[in-house]
Backbone bond lengths (Angstrom), bond angles and torsions (degrees), N, CA, C in turn:
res aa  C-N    CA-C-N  psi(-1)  N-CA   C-N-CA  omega(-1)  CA-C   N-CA-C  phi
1 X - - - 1.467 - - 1.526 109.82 -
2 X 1.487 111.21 134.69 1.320 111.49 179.76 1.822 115.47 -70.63
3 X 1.011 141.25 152.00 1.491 138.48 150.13 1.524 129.32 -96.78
4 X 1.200 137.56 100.03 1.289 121.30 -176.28 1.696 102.54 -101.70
5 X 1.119 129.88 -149.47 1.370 150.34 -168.65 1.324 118.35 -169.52
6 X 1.798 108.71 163.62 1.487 123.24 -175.82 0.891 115.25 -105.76
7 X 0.942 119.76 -154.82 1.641 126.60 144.38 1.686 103.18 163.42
8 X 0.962 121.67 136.38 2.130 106.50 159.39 1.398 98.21 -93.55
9 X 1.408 120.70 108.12 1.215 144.92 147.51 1.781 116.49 -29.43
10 X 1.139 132.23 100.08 1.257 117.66 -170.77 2.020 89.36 -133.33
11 X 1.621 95.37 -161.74 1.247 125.93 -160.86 1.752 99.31 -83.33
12 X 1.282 106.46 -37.56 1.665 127.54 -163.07 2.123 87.50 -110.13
13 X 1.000 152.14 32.00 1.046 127.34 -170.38 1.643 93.06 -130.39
14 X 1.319 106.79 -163.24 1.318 107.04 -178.67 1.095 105.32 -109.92
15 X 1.653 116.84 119.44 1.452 152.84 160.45 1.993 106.66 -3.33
16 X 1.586 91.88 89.06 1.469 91.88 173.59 1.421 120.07 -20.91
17 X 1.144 108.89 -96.63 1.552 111.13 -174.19 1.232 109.56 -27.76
18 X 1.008 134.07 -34.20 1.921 133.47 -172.51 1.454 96.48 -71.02
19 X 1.005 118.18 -46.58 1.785 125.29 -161.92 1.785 88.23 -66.82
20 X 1.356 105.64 -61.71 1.534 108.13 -166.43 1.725 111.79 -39.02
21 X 1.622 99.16 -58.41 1.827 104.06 176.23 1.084 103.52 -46.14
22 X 1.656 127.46 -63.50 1.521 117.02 -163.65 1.509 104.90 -47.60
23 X 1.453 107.81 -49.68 1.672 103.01 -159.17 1.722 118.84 -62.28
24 X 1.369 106.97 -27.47 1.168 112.52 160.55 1.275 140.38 -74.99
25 X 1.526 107.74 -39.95 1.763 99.02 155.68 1.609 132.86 -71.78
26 X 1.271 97.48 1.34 1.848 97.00 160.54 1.335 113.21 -106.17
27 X 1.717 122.82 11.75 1.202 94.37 164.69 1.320 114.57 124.47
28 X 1.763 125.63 -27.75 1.265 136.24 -170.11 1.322 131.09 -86.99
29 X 0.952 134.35 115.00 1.625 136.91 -140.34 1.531 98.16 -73.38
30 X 1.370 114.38 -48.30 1.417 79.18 176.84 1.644 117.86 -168.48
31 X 1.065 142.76 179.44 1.664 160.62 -150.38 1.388 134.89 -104.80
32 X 1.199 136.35 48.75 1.436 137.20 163.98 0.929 133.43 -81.58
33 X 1.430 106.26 162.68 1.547 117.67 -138.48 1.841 105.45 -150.08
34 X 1.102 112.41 141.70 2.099 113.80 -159.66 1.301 76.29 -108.20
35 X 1.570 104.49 175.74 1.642 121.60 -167.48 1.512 94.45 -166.11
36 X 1.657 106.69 103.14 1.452 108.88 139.32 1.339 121.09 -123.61
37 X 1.164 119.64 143.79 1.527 122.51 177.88 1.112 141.82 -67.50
38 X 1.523 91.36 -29.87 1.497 111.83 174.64 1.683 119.03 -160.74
39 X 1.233 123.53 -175.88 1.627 110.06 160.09 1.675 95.79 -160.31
40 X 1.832 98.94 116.53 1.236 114.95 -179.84 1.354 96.82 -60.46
41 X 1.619 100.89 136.13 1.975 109.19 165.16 1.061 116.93 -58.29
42 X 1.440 119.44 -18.27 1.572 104.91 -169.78 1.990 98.55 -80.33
43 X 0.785 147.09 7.95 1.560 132.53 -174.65 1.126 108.77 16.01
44 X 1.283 143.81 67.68 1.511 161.40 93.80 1.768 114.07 19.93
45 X 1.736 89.42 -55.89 1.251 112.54 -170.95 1.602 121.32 -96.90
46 X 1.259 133.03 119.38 0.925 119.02 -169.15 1.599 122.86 -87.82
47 X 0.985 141.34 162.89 1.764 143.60 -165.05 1.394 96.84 -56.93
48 X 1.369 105.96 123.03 1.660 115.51 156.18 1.569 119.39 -25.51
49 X 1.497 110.81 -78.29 1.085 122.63 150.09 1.343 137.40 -7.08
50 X 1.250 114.86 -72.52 1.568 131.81 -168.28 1.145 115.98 112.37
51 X 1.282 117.35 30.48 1.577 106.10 -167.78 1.659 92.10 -96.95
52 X 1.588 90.97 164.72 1.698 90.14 166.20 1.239 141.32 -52.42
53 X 1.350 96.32 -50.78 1.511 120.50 179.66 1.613 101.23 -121.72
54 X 1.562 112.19 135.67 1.520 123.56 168.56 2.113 112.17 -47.80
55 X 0.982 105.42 108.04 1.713 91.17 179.34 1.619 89.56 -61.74
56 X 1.778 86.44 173.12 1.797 111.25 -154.23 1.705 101.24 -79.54
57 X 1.713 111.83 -17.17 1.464 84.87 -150.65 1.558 76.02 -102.33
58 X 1.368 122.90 50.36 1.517 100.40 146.30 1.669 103.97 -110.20
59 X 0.846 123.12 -12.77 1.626 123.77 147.69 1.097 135.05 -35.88
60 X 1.577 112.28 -65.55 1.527 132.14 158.06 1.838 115.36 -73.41
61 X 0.809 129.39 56.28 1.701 118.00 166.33 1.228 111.29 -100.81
62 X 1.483 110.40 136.52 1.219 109.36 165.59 1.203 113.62 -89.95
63 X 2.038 106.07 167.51 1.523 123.39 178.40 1.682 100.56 -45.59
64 X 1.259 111.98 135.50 2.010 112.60 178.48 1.370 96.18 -61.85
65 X 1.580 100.73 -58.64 1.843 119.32 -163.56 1.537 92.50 -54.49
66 X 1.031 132.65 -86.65 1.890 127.14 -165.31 1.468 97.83 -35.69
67 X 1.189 130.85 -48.50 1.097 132.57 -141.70 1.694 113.00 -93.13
68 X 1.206 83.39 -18.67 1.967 95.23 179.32 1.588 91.79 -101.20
69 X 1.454 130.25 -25.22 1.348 117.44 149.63 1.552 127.56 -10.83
70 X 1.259 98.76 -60.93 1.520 127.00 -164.47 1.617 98.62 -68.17
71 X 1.333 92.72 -51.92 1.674 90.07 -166.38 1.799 102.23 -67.46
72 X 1.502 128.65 -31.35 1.154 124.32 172.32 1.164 116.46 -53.98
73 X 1.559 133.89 -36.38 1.513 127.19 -168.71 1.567 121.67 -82.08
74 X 2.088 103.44 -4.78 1.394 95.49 -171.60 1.712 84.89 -126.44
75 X 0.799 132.02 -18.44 1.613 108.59 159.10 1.726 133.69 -98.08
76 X 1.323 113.95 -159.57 1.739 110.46 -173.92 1.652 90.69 -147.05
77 X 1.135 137.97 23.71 1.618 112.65 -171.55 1.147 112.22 177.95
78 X 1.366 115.16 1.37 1.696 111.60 161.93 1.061 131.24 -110.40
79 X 1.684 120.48 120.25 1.616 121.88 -150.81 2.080 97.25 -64.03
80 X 1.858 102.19 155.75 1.297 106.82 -156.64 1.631 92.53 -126.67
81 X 1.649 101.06 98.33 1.882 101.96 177.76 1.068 108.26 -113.27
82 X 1.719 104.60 158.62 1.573 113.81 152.13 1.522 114.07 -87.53
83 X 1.100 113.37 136.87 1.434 107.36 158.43 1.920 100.02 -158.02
84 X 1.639 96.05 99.50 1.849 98.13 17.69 1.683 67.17 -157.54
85 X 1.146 111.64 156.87 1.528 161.18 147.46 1.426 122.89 -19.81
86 X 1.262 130.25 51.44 1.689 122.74 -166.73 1.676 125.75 -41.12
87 X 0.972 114.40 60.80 1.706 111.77 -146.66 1.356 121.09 -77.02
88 X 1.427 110.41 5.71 1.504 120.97 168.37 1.375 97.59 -73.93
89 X 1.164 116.09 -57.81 1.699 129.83 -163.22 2.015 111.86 -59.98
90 X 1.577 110.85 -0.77 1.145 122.63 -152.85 1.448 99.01 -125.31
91 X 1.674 124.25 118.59 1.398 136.57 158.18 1.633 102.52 -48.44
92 X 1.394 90.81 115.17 1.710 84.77 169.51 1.202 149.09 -89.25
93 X 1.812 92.34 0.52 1.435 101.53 -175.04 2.093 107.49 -81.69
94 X 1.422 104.72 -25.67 1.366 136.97 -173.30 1.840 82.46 -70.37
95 X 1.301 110.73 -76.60 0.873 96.01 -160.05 2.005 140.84 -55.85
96 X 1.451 81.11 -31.83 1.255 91.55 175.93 1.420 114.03 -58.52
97 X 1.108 126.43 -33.22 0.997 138.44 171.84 1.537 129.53 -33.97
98 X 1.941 84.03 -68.71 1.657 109.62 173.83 1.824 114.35 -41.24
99 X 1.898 108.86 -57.85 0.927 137.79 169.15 1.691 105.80 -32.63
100 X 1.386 127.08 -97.88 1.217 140.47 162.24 1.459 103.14 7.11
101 X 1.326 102.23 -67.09 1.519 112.72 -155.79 1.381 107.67 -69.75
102 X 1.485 112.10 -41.16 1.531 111.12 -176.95 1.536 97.52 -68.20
103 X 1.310 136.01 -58.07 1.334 148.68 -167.99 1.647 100.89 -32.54
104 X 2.092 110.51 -62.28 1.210 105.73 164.80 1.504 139.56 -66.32
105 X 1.418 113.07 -36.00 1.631 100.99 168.99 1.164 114.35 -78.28
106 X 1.516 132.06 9.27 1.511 128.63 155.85 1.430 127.19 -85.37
107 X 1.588 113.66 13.79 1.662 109.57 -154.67 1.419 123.37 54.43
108 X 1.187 139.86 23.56 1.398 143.31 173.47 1.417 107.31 80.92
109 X 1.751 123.06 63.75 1.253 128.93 -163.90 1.761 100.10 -113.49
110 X 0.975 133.69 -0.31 1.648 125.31 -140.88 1.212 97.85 -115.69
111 X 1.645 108.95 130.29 1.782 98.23 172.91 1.127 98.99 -131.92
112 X 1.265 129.75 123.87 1.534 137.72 171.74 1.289 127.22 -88.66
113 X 1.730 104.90 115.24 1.347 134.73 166.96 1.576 112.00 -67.59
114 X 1.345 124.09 117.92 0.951 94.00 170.96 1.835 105.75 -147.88
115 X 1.290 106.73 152.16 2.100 100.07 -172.28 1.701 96.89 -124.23
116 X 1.546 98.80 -160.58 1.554 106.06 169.78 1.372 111.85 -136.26
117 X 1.363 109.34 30.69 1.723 98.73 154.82 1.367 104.39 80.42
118 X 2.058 106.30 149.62 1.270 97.04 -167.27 1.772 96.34 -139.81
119 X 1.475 100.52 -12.77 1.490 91.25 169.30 1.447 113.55 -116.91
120 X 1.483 85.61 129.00 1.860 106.29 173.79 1.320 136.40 -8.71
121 X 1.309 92.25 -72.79 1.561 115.09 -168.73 1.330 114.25 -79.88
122 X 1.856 109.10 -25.50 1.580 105.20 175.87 1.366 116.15 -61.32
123 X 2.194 122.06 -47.05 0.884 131.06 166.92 1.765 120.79 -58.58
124 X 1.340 111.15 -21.89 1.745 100.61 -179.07 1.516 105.54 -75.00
125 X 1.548 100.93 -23.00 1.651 104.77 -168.62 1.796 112.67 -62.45
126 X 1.579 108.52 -33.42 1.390 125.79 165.24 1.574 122.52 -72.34
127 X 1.617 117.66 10.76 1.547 142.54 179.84 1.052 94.97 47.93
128 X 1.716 126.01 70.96 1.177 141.95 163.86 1.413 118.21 -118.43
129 X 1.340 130.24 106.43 1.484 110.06 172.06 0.834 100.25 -71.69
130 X 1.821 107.34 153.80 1.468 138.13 -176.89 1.300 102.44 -53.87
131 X 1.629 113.65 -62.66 1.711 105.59 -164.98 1.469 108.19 -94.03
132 X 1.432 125.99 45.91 1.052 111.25 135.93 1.723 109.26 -140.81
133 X 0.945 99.17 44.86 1.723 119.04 159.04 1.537 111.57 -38.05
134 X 1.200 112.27 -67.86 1.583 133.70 170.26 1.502 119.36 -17.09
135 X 1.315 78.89 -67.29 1.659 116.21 178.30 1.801 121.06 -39.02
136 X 1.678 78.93 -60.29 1.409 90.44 -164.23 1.922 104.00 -95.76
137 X 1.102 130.66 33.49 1.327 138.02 -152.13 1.255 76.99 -137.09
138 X 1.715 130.70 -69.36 1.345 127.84 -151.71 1.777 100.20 -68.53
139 X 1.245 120.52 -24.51 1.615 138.53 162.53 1.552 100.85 -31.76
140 X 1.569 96.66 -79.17 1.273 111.33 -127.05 2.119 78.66 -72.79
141 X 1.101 101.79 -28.62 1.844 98.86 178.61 1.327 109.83 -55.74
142 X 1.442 127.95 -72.87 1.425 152.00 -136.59 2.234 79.11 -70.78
143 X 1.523 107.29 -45.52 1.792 92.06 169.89 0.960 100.60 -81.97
144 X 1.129 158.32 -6.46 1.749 133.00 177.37 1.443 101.90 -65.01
145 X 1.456 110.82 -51.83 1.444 137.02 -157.14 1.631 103.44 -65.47
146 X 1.468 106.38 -52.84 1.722 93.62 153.78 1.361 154.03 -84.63
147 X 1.069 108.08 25.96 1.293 140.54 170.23 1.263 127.28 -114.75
148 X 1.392 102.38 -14.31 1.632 122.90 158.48 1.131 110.42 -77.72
149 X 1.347 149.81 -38.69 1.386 150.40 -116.87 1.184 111.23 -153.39
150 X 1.303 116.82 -33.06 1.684 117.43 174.37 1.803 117.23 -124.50
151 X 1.388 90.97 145.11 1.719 106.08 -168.14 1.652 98.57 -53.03
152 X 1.021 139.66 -59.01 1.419 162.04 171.75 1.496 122.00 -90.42
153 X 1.631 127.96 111.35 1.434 113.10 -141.27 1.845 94.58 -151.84
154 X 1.190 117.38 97.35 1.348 107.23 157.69 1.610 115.47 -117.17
155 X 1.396 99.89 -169.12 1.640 104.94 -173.07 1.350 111.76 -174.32
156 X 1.340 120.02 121.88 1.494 130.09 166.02 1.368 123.07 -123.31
157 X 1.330 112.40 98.25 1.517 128.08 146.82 1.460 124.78 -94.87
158 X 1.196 96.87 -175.83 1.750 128.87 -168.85 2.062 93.10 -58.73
159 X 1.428 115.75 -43.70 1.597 109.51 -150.70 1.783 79.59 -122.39
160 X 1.422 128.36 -37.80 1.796 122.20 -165.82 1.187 86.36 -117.83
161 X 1.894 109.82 140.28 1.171 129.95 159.82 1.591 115.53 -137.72
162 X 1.434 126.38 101.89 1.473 93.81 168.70 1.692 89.02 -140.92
163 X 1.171 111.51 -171.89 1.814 120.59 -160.21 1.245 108.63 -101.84
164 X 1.307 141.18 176.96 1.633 142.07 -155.70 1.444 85.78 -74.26
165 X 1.688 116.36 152.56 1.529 107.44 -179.52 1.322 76.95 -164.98
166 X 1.627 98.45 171.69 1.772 120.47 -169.29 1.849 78.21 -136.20
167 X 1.576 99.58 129.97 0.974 137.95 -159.35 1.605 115.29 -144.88
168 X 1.581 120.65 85.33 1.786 121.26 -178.45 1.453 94.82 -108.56
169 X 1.417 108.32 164.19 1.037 128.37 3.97 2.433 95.64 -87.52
170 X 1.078 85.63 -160.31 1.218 103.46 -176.46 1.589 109.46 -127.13
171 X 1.712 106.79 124.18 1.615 89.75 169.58 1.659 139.37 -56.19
172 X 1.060 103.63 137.91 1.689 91.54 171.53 1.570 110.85 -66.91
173 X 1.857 109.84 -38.63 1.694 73.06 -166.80 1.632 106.70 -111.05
174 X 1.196 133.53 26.92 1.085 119.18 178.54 2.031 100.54 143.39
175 X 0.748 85.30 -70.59 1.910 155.59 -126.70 1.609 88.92 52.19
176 X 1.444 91.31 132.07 1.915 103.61 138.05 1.284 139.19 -53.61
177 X 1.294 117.18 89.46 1.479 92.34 -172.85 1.475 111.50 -108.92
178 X 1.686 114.53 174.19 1.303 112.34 -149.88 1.999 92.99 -167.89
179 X 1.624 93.69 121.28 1.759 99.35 -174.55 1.271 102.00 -87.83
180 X 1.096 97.33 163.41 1.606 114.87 -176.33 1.675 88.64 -124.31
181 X 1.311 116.26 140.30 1.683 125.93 160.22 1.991 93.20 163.47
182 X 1.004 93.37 177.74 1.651 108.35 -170.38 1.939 97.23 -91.33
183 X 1.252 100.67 152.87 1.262 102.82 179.60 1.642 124.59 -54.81
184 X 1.746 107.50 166.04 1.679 100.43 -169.86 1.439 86.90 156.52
185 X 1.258 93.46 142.60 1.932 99.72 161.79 1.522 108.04 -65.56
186 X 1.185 133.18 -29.69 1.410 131.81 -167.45 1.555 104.19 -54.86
187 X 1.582 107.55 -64.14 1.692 125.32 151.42 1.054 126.16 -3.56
188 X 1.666 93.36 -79.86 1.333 105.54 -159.19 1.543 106.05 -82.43
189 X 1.248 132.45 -11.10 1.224 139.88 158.39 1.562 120.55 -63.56
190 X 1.121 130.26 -47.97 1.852 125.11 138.80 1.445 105.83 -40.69
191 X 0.777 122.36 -7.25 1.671 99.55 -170.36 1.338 122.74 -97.64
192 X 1.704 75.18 -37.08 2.129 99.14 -178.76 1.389 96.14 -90.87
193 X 1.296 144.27 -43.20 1.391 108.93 158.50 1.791 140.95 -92.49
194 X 1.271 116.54 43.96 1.444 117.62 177.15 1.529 94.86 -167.24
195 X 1.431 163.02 -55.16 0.677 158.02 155.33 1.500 167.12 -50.94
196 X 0.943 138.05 82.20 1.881 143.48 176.77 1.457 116.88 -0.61
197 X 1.428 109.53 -40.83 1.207 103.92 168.65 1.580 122.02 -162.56
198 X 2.048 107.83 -132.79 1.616 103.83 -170.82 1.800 83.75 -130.34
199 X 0.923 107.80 178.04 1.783 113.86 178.73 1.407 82.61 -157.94
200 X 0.996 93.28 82.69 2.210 82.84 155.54 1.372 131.47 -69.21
201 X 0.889 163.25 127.20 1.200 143.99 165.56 1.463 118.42 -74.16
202 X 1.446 119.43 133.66 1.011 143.72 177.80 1.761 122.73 76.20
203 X 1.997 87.00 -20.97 1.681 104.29 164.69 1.221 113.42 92.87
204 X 1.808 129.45 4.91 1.663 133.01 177.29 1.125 107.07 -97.39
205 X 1.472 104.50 132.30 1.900 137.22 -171.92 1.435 104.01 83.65
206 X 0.942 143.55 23.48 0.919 167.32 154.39 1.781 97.86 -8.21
207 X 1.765 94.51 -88.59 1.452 108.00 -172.67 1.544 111.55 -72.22
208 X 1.394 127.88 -15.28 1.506 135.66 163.08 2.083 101.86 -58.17
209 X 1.386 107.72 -42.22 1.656 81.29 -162.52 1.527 91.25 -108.63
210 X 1.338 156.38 27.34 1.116 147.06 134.39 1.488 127.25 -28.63
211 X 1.574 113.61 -46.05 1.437 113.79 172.52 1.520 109.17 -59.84
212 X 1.606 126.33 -48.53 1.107 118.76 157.51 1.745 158.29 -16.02
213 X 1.413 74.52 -59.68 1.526 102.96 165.06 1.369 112.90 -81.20
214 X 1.262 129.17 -25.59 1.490 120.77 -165.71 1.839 91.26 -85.53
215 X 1.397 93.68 -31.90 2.262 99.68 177.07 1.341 109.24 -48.31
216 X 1.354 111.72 -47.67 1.304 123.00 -162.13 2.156 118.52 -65.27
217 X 1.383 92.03 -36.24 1.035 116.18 -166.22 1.679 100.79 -89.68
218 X 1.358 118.24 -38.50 1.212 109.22 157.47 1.697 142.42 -50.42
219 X 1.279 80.02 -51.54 1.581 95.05 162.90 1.462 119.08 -61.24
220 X 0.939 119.53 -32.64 1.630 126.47 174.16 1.514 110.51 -79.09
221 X 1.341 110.14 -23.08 1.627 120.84 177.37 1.415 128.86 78.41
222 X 1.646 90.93 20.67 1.760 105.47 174.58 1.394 104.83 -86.22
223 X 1.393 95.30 -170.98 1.423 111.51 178.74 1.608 92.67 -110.10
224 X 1.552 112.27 157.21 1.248 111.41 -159.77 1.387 120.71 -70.77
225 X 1.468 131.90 163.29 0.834 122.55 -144.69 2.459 93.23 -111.12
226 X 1.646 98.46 136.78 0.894 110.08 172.94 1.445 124.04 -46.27
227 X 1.727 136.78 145.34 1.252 129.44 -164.97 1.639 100.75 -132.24
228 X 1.163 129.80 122.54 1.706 126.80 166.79 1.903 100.31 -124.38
229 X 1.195 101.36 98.31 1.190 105.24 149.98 1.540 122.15 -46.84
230 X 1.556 113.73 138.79 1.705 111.25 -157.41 0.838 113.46 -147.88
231 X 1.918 134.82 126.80 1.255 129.91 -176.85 1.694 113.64 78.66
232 X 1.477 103.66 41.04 1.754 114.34 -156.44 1.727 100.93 -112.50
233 X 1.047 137.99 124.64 1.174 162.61 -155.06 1.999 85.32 -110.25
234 X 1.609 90.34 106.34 1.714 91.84 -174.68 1.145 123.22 -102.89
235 X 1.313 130.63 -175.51 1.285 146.25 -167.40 1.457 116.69 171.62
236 X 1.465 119.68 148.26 1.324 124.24 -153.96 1.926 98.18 -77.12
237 X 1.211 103.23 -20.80 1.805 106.84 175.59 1.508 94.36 -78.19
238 X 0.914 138.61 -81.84 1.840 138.24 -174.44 1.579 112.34 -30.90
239 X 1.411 88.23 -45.90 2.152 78.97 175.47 1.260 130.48 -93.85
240 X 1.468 117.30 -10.89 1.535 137.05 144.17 1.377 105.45 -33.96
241 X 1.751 105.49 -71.81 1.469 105.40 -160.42 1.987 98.66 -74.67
242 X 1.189 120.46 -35.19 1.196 97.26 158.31 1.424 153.63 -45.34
243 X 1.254 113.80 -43.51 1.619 127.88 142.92 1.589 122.66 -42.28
244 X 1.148 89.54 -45.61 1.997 91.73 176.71 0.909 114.06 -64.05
245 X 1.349 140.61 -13.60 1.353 154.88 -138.17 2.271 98.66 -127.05
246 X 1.105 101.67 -34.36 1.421 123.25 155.09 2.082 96.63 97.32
247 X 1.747 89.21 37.38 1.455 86.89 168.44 1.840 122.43 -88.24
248 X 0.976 104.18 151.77 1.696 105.65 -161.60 1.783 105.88 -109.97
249 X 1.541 116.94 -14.70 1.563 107.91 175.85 1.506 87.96 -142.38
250 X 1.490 108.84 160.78 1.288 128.10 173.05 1.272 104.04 -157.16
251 X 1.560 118.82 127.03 1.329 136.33 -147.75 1.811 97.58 -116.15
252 X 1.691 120.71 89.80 1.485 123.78 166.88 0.950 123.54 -55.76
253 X 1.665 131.93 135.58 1.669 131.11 157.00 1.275 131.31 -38.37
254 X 0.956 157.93 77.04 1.750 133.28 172.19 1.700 116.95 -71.74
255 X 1.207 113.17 164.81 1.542 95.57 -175.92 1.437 109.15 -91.19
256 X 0.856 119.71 175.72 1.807 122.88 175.35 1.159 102.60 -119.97
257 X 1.814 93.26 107.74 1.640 102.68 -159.56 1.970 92.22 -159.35
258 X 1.164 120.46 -145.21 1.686 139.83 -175.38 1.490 88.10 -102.75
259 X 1.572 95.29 145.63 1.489 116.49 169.45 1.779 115.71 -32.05
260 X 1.513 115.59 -74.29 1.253 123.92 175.39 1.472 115.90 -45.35
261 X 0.994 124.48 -16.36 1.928 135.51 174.15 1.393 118.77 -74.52
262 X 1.666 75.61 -34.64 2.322 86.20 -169.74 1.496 80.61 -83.82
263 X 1.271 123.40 -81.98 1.497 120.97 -159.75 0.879 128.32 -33.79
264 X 1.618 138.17 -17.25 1.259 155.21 -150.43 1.410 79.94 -84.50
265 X 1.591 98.00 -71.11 1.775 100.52 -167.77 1.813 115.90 -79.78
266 X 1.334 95.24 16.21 1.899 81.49 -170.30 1.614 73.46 -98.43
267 X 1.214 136.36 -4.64 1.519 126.93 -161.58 1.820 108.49 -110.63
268 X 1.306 103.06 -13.59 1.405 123.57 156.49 1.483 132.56 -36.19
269 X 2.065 68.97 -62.66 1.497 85.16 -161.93 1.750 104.52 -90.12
270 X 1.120 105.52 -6.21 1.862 87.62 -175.47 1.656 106.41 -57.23
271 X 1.360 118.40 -19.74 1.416 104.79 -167.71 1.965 102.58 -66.83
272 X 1.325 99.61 -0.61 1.423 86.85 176.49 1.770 120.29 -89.45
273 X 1.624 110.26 -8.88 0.886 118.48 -173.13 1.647 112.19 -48.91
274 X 1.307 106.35 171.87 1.969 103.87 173.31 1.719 81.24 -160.07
């Protein structure tokens, strides 16, 4: 089983690229990275989570893409994700771009996480209505995706419109991409048509909505769709039963904190490595 790691990358945290080397010389396949843009003062919205108060470093996050930059220029071999990717909130012609480019000056390292956001006001601020987030996410993909893939690339929908265009570089590996949100046909229906895989967060029900997902994907007439539990607080019982389950990556928390904080636990966890 592969191991990757988290972290929210901030202003006060420990220096991407540093995290990336460490994580790679012990062994850990690979590097993701959360993305908010901003956080309206008014908190309108209450914590994903449930916490009382929003912690700080969703305030402070840095850009994933610049920031997994960093981690591309000082390693050779550890895959470089978002997870996850707000992609409603994201120009796609820009973005694809960004993507591409990191994908190529990484040797074909980049796997994209990507969800639709959970507070309101951050997404209205990007003149997005909330409930059709969905909508305009599966948009802004389905053009990334052709503009990835074909020499000559336009696209007209409901929320993206632009005209046949030539668009380099081109990813080397695809990108993989892979949603993050809690189970649901709604989900798993993005998934089976535009996506590589599932990103759960935190990785519970896991083996309850698998039959689901494998429905979904049938009907669409793929082959089933890949699963990385993400942001998972481990233990040698959780990744057992993960493996049994015939999952191949599982994506650990670190805190978003000072160098000596992360390492403590990035040095923890290698004993989970295999």
């Amino acid at each position: 089983m592969r191991l990757g790691v988290t972290m929210f990358a901030t202003d006060r945290s420990m220096p991407v690229a540093e995290l990336a080397r460490a994580a790679e010389e012990r062994g850990f396949a690979s590097l993701y990275l959360p993305e908010h843009t901003h956080i309206p003062a008014s908190r309108r919205t209450a914590p994903a989570a449930g916490q009382a108060v929003l912690p700080e470093e969703y305030r402070r996050t840095l850009d994933p893409l610049v920031a997994l930059s960093h981690a591309a220029a000082v390693t050779g071999r550890i895959t470089l994700g978002t997870g996850i990717m707000l992609l409603a909130q994201r120009e796609p012609l820009v973005t694809a771009k960004a993507v591409a480019t990191l994908d190529h000056l990484s040797g074909g390292r980049v796997v994209l996480g990507v969800g639709f956001g959970w507070n309101v006001e951050e997404i209205e601020n990007h003149g997005v209505a909330y409930g059709s987030r969905r909508d305009v996410a599966r948009e802004h993909m389905l053009a990334m995706k052709a503009l990835w893939s074909r020499d000559e690339a336009g696209f007209e929908g409901r929320h993206v419109s632009f005209e046949p265009s030539w668009s380099w570089p081109k990813p080397v590996s695809g990108p993989p991409v892979y949603v993050g949100g809690a189970a649901g046909p709604k989900l798993f229906a993005h998934i089976a048509e535009y996506a590589d895989g599932w990103m759960p967060i935190g990785g519970r029900g896991v083996r309850t909505a698998l039959p689901a997902l494998r429905e979904a994907c049938e009907k669409a007439e793929r082959e089933m769709a890949r699963v990385i539990p993400f942001g998972t607080l481990p233990s040698e019982e959780k990744l057992d039963y993960y493996a049994e389950m015939g999952i191949e990556e599982v994506v650990l928390s670190l805190p978003s904190a000072p160098a000596g904080q992360v390492l403590a636990v990035l040095d923890g966890y290698t004993g989970f490595l295999r």
